[in-house]
C-alpha positions in Angstrom: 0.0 0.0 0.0 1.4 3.4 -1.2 1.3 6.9 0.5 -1.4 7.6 -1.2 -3.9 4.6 -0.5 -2.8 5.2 3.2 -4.1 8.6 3.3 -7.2 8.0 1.2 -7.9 5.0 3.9 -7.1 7.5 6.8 -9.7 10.2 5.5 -12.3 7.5 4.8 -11.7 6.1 8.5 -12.1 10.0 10.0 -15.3 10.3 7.7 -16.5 7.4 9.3 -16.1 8.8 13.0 -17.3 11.8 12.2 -20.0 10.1 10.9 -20.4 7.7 14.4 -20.1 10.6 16.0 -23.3 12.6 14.7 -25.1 9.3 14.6 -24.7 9.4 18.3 -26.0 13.3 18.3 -29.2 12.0 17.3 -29.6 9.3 18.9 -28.7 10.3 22.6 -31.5 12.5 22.3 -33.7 9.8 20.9 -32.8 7.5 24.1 -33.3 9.9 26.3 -37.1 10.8 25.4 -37.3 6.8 25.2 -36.7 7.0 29.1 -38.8 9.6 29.7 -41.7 8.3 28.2 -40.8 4.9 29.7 -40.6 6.3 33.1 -44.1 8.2 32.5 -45.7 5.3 31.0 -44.7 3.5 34.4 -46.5 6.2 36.5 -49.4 6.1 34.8 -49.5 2.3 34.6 -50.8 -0.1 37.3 -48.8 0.5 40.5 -47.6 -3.3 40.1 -44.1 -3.9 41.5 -43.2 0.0 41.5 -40.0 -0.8 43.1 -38.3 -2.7 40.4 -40.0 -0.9 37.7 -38.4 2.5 39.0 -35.3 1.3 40.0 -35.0 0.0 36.3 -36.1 4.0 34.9 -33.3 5.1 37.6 -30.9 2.9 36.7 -31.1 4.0 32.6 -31.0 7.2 33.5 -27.9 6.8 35.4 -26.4 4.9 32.6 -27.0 7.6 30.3 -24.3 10.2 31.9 -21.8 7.1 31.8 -18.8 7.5 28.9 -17.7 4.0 30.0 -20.6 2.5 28.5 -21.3 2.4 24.4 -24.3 4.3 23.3 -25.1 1.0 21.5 -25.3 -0.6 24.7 -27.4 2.0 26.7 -29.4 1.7 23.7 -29.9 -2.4 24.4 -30.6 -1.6 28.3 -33.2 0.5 26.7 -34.6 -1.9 24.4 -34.5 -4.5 27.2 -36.4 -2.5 29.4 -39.2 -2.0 26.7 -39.5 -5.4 26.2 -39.5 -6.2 30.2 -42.4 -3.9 30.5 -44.3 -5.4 27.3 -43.7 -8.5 28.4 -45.8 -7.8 31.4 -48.8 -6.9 29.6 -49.4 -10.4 28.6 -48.0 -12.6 31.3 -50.1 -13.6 34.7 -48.2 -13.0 38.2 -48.4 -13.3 41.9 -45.7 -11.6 44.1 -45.7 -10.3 47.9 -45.3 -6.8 48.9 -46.6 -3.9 51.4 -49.7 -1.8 51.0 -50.4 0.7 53.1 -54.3 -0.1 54.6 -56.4 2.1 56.8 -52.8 3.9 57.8 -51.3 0.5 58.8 -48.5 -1.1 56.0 -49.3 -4.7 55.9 -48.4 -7.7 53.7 -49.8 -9.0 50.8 -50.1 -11.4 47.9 -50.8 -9.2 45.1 -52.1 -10.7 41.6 -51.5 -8.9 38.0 -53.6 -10.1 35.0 -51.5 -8.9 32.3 -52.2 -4.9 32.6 -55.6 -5.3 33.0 -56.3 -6.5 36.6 -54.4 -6.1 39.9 -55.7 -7.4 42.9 -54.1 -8.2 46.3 -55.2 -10.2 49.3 -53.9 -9.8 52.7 -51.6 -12.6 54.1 -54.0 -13.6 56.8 -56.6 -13.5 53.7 -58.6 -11.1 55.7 -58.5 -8.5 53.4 -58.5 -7.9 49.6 -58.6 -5.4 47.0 -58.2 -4.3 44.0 -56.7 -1.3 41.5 -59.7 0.6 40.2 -58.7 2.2 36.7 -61.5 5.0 36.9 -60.5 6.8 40.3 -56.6 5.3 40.3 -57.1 3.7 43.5 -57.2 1.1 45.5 -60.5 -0.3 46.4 -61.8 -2.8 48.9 -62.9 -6.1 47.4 -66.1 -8.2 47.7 -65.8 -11.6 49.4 -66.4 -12.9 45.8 -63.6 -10.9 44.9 -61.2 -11.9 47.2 -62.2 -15.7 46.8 -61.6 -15.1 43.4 -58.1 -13.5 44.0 -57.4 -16.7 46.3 -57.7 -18.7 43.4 -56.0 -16.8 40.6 -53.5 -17.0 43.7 -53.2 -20.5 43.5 -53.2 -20.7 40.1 -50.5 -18.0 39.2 -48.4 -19.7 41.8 -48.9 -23.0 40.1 -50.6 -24.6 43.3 -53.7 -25.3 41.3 -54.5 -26.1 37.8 -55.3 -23.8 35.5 -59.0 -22.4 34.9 -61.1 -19.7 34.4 -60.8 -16.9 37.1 -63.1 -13.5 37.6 -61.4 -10.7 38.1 -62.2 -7.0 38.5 -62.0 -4.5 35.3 -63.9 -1.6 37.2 -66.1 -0.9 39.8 -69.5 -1.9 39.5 -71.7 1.1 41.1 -74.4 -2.0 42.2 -71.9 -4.0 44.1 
């Protein structure tokens, strides 16, 4: 390879950065709405393991002011985070966690249906409820709402087979 070749490669290599580099101008912007609207479409969402579902928002924003991570990489956490949140609109789940009722935090089994039910009952099984989408709160459940919640329970957890379960899509003003 001559001289010339050499230099010819050089300036096609430096065209190529430069090109990297305003690649990355628009798409650092791009990734950073992406969060935003991820983070806001978790607010607005059912309050279903909020924890982990912020911490993840946090956690890619953090990434972002990192120059020891690729932007080709931040972009897959980000992509993976999408996919973690669509993922839970079609898959059934039980987990335990805290909800604050009548003032006093107590523990519960809490069931999500996809993103279109979550209910919880109370340890003891005492108590139940569940999400209501119209006022974007919690709500006391029926007994045949919380028997129903037992059994998604059991089912969700794989204790019992599956089968058809009720569950609550609003409130019903006649209950």
């Amino acid at each position: 390879m001559d001289i010339l070749q050499k230099e010819r490669k050089i300036r096609e290599l430096e065209a190529k950065i430069d090109e990297l580099d305003k690649t990355n101008q628009r798409i650092v912007p791009l990734m950073l709405k992406m969060i935003d609207g991820l983070e806001n479409f978790v607010l607005l969402d059912l309050p279903f393991l909020m924890k982990e579902r912020s911490t993840r928002v946090l956690n890619l924003k953090e990434t972002m002011d990192r120059g020891d991570i690729s932007t080709s990489e931040k972009f897959r956490l980000i992509t993976e985070a999408y996919k973690t949140e669509l993922e839970y609109g079609r898959t059934i789940e039980t987990y335990r966690d805290n909800i604050l009722i009548d003032d006093v935090e107590t523990s519960a089994d809490f069931l999500r249906v996809g993103r279109i039910a979550l209910t919880y009952l109370t340890v003891d099984g005492n108590k139940g409820g569940y999400w209501d989408t119209q006022s974007s709160s919690w709500q006391k459940a029926s007994s045949s709402i919380r028997r129903a919640t037992a059994d998604a329970l059991k089912i969700a957890s794989k204790q019992a087979p599956p089968a058809l379960i009720k569950i609550p899509l609003y409130r019903d003003s006649n209950e």
